[in-house]
N, C-alpha and C positions, 0 to 999 in steps of 0.2 A: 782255204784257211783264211781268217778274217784277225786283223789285228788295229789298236789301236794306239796310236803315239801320242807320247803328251800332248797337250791342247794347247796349238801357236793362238788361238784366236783373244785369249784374253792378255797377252802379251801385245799382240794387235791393238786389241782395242786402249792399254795402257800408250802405247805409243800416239793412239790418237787424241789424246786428251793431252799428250806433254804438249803434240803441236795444238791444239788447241787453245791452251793455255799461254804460249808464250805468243800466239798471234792476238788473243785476249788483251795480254798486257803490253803489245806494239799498238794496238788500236787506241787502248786507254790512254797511253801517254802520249799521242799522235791528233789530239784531240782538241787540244787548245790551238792549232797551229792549223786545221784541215776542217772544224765544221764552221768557221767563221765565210770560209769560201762558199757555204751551202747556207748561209746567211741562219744559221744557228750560234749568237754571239757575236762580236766584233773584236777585231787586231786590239783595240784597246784596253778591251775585256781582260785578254788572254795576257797585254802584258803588264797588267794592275793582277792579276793572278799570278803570273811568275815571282813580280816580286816581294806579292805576300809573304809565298811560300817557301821566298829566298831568305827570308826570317825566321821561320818558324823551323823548328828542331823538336827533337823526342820521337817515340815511339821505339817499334823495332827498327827502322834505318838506323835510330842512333845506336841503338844497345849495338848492332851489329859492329858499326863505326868505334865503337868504343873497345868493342873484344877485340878487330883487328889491329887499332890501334898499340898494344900492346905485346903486339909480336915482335921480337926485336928484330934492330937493324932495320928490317922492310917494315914497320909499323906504319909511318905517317904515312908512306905511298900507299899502300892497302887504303889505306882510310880516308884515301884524299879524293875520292869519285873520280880521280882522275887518268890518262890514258894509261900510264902506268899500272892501275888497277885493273884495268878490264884487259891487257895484256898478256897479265900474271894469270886472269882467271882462263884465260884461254889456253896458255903454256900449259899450267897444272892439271886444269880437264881433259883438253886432249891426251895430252903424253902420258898422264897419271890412267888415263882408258887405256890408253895405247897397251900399255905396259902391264899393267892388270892384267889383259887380256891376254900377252902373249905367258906370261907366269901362268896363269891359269890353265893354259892350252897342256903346255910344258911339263910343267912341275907340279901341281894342284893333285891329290891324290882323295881319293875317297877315304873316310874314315880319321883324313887329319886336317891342320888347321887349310883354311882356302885361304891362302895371301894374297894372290891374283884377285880373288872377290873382294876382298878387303881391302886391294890397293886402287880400286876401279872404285869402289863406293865413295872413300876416301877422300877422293879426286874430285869426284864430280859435288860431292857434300863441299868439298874447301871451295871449288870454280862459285859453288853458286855463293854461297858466304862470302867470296867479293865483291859478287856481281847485286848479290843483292841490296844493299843502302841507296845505289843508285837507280835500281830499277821498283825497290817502293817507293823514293821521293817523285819519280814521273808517275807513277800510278797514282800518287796522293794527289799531286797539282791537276793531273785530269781528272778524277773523280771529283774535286770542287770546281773547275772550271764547267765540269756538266751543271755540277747544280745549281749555280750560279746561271749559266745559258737558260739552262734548260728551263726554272720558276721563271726569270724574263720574259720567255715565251709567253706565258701565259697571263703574266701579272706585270707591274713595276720593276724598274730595273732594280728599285729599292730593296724590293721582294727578292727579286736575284740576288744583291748581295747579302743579305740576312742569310741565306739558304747557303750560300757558297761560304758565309762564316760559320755557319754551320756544322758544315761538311768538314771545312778546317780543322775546327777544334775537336771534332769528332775522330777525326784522323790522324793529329796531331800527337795521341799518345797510344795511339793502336800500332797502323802500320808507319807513321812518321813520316819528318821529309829529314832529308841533309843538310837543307839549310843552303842548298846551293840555288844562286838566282839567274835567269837566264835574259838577256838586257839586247840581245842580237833582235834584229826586224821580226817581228810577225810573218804571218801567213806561209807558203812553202817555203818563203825565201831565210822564215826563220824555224824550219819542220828540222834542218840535216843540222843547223848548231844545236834542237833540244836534243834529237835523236845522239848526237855526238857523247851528249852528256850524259843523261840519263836514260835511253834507250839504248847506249852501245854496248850495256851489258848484256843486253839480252843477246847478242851475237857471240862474244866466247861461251853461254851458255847453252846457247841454240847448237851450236857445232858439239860443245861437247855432248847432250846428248843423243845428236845425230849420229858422233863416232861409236856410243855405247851402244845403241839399236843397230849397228851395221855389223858391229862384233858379234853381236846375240844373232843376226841374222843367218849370216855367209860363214860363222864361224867355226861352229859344230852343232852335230844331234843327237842326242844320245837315248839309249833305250836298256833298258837292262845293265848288261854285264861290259857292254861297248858302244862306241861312239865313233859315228863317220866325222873326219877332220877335214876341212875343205880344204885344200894347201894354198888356193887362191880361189876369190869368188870368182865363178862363172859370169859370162855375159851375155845372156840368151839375146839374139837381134833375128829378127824373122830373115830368113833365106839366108843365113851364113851359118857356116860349120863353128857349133860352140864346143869345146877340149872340155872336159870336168874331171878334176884330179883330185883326188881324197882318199884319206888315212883309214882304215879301221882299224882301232886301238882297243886295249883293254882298259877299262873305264875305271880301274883299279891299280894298277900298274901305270899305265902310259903307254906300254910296250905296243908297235904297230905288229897289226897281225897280217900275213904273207897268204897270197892263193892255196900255199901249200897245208895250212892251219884250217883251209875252210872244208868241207863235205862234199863230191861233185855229188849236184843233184840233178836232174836231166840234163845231164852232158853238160853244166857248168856248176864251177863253185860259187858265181855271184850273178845272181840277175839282179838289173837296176831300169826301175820303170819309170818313165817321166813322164810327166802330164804337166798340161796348164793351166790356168785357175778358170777356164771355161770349161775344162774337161773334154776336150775336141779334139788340140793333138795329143797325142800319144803313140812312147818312142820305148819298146824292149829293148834294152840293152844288155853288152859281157862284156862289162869292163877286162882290159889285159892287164896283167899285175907287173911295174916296173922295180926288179928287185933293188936294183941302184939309188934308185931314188925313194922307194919302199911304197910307193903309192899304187893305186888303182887309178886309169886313164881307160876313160872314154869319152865318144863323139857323136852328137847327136845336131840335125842341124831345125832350128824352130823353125814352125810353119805359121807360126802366129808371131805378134809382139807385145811382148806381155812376162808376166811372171810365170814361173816354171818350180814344180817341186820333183823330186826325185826319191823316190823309195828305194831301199836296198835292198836283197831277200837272199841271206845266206843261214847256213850251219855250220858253226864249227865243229869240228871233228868231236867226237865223245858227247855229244848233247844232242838232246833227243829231239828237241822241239827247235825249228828254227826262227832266227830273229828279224825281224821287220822295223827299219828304220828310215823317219822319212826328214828328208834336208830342204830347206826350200832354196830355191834359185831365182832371185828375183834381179829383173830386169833394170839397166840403167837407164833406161826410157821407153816410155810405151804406157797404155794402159792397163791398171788391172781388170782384164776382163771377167765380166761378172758369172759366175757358175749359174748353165742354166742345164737344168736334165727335162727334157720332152720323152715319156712315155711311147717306145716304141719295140714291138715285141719282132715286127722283122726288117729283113736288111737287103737291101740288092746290089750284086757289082759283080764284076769280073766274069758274066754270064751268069752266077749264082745268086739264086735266092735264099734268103738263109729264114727261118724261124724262131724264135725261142719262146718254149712253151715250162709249165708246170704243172706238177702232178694237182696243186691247189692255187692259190691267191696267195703273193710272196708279200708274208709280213715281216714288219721290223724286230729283230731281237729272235729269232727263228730258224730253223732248219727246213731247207727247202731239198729235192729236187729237181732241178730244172734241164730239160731235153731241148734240144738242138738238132733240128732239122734241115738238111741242105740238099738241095734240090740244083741240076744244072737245067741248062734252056730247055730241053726239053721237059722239065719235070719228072727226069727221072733222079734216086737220090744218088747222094755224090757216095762212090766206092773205092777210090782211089785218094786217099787223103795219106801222105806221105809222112812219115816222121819229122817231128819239130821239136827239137831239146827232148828227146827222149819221150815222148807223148806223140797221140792223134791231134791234139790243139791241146790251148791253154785259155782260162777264161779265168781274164783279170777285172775287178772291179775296184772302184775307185767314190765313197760317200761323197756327196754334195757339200758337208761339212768339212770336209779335209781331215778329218779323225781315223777314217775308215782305209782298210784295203784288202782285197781278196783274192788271192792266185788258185787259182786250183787246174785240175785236168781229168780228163775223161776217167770214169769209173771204167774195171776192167784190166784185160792183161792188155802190157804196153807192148811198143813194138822192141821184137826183138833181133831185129838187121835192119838196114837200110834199105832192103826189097818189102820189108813188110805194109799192107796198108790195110787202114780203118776204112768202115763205112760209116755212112747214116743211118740213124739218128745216135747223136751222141750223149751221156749222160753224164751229169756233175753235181754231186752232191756239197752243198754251201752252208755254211753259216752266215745268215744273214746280222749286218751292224743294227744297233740302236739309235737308225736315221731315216729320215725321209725317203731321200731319192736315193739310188746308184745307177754309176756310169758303167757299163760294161762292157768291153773287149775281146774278142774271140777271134784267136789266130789259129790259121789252117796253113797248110802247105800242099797246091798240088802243082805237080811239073814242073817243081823245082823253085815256086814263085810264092812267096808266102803273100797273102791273103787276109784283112784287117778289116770285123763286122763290129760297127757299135752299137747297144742295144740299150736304151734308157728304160730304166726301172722306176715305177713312184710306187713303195711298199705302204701297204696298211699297217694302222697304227691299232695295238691291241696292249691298253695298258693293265689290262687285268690279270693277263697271262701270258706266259712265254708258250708259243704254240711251237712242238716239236713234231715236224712232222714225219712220218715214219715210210723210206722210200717205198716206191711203186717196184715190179720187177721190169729193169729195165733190160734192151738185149744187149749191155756189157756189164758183166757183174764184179765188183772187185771192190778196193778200199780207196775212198780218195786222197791222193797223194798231194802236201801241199807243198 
């Protein structure tokens, strides 16, 4: 069975543009104070610049200046650029996330109002509304000190400064200055008093929405009717045992749901699959359900260091189809390592050679059958393949996108005792996703020793049609169970 979770990537790539932005605007107003060292400008430049723009007022810094100003009681510190201000904006952003997010977790119900979302939006809308008078007057004095540098370069310093009044007046009723003047030494010695002033906003704004991306991250997932809650984020570190503890909830309710609410499906009611964002390790798990505390607890220990997501695969009782949910678990340090799937159709280890074949060419968006052939050292096939969660093996995939994921099990009747066993060759019938690559996973069990084949897939792309393809007769006949 193939499923697919909302799409983390454009959430991703939102995140990389906040940082991009706000390294943007440390560079810009870092500028008069750090290209004079690269002989772009002079100390002198930069402080016949500062105190231009120690004068000059309007735009939006002021209007901003002006709306805080009117708050009471806290009015004049809001509006004063001063530490006081960049304080408050860190208090309100933080905690105001904080807080947000734990209401939302909690209390936040589908169908009525989100005050957690509202108190989180809130939060970071007021942080930045302090933060910002003082961090467009640093971006306004470095966007003229460029242009004033930067024509010098090429022409008279005269030219320079035409260009850099320029820049001023142009500035001057757009994004504005404060009007604040900075009179401390040039070059580094005077980088940490501009920064102080006018780029220390960007710091309670940087954190706060560092804390809102960490909320959205490690927080929860949700999919349907429920939602994995993470009770604390995990901390994948290669070679140590990492604990992962999380809720599932009804996404309507709040209410957590207990092992006893789920479906057993081959011998468990939750399997939880983890992989890393190279798709390399990978870790089946059965979470144990701890009534006391209401969570689900398991232990997986990485073999890499790096980010980790985790997929959940249950059914609750009375519902026909089951849910697929995926969380990600990303790492407190390490690299992201980059997803790479190499085409490879067989596998070798544990004296076995494995195959995986198809009845056709496996395209994207498509129904395939794909057989599984395993052969021991001698080449004879393997007959003795022992029960595994209720199945001969299980063949999980895993899209290069991170959208995708696939469990399924051998077509055919399953075993029914603990004496029974499968042979070769074995058949799975798939739904394949609407992607590229997939990484896939085939777990066996003999002599007691479970056994872990990976087989990279690169699917043909066929946008004209969905090709179904229709199975081959294989020698286990049944329905695939997902």
């Amino acid at each position: 069975m193939e499923h697919a979770p909302n799409n983390p990537s454009a959430k991703k790539h939102l995140h990389r543009w906040e940082l991009g932005l706000v390294a943007t605007a440390a560079a810009v107003i870092a500028t008069p104070y750090v290209l004079p060292l690269i002989g772009i400008g002079d100390t002198a430049l930069a402080t016949r610049i500062s105190a231009i723009c120690g004068t000059s007022q309007g735009g939006l810094a002021q209007a901003v200046e002006g709306v805080l100003g009117k708050v009471p009681v806290a009015g004049a510190m809001l509006a004063s650029a001063g530490w006081g201000a960049s304080i408050t904006s860190g208090v309100i952003g933080i905690a105001g996330t904080l807080l947000g997010d734990y209401i939302h977790r909690h209390y936040d119900r589908k169908g009525h109002i989100q005050w957690g979302t509202i108190i989180k939006y809130a939060a970071l809308t007021t942080s930045v509304l302090i933060a910002l008078p003082s961090i467009l007057s640093g971006i306004s004095m470095g966007l003229t000190f460029l242009a004033n540098a930067g024509v010098s370069l090429f022409g008279s310093s005269a030219d320079g400064f035409a260009a850099g009044e320029w820049m001023r007046k142009l500035l001057e009723p757009t994004i504005g200055f404060s009007g604040v003047a900075h009179n401390a030494p040039t070059g580094l010695a005077g980088l940490a008093p501009h920064l102080f002033t006018c780029g220390r906003a960007l710091l309670p704004a940087g954190l706060t929405f560092f804390a809102a991306h960490k909320s959205k991250a490690h927080g929860s997932a949700s999919e349907g009717n429920y939602t994995v809650q993470m009770a604390s984020p995990p901390c994948p570190m290669k070679g140590k045992p990492c604990e992962v503890t999380f809720q599932l909830t009804d996404s309507d309710t709040g209410r957590p749901l207990s092992d006893a609410e789920l479906s057993v499906v081959h011998t468990r009611p939750l399997h939880t699959m983890i992989i890393d964002s190279s798709l390399r390790d990978y870790h089946h798990l059965h979470p144990t359900y701890d009534p006391a505390r209401k969570l689900f607890v398991c232990q997986f220990t990485p073999q890499l260091q790096g980010n980790y997501a985790m997929w959940n695969d249950f059914t609750v009782k009375g519902e026909a189809q089951p849910t697929h949910i995926k969380t990600e678990l990303g790492a407190l340090r390490g690299l992201c390592l980059p997803t790479r799937v190499e085409h490879a159709s067989s596998a070798m280890g544990d004296g076995l050679s494995v195959h995986l074949g198809s009845d056709q060419r496996l395209r994207a968006n498509s129904e395939a059958m794909i057989s599984v052939d395993m052969r021991d050292a001698a080449g004879r096939p393997v007959v003795d393949l022992e029960p595994i969660m209720g199945a001969y093996a299980h063949l999980v995939g895993f899209s290069a996108d991170g959208k995708h994921f696939i469990h399924t099990h051998p077509m055919g009747s399953e075993p029914q005792s603990a004496s029974a066993r499968g042979a070769s060759p074995l058949h799975f019938h798939v739904t394949l996703p609407d992607c590229s690559d997939v990484k896939f996973f085939l777990q066996i069990q003999r002599a007691g020793k479970i056994h872990t084949f990976p087989f990279g897939q690169k699917l043909a792309r066929n946008p004209s049609f969905t090709a179904l393809v229709q199975p081959t007769t294989p020698t286990h006949m049944g329905a695939a169970i997902a």
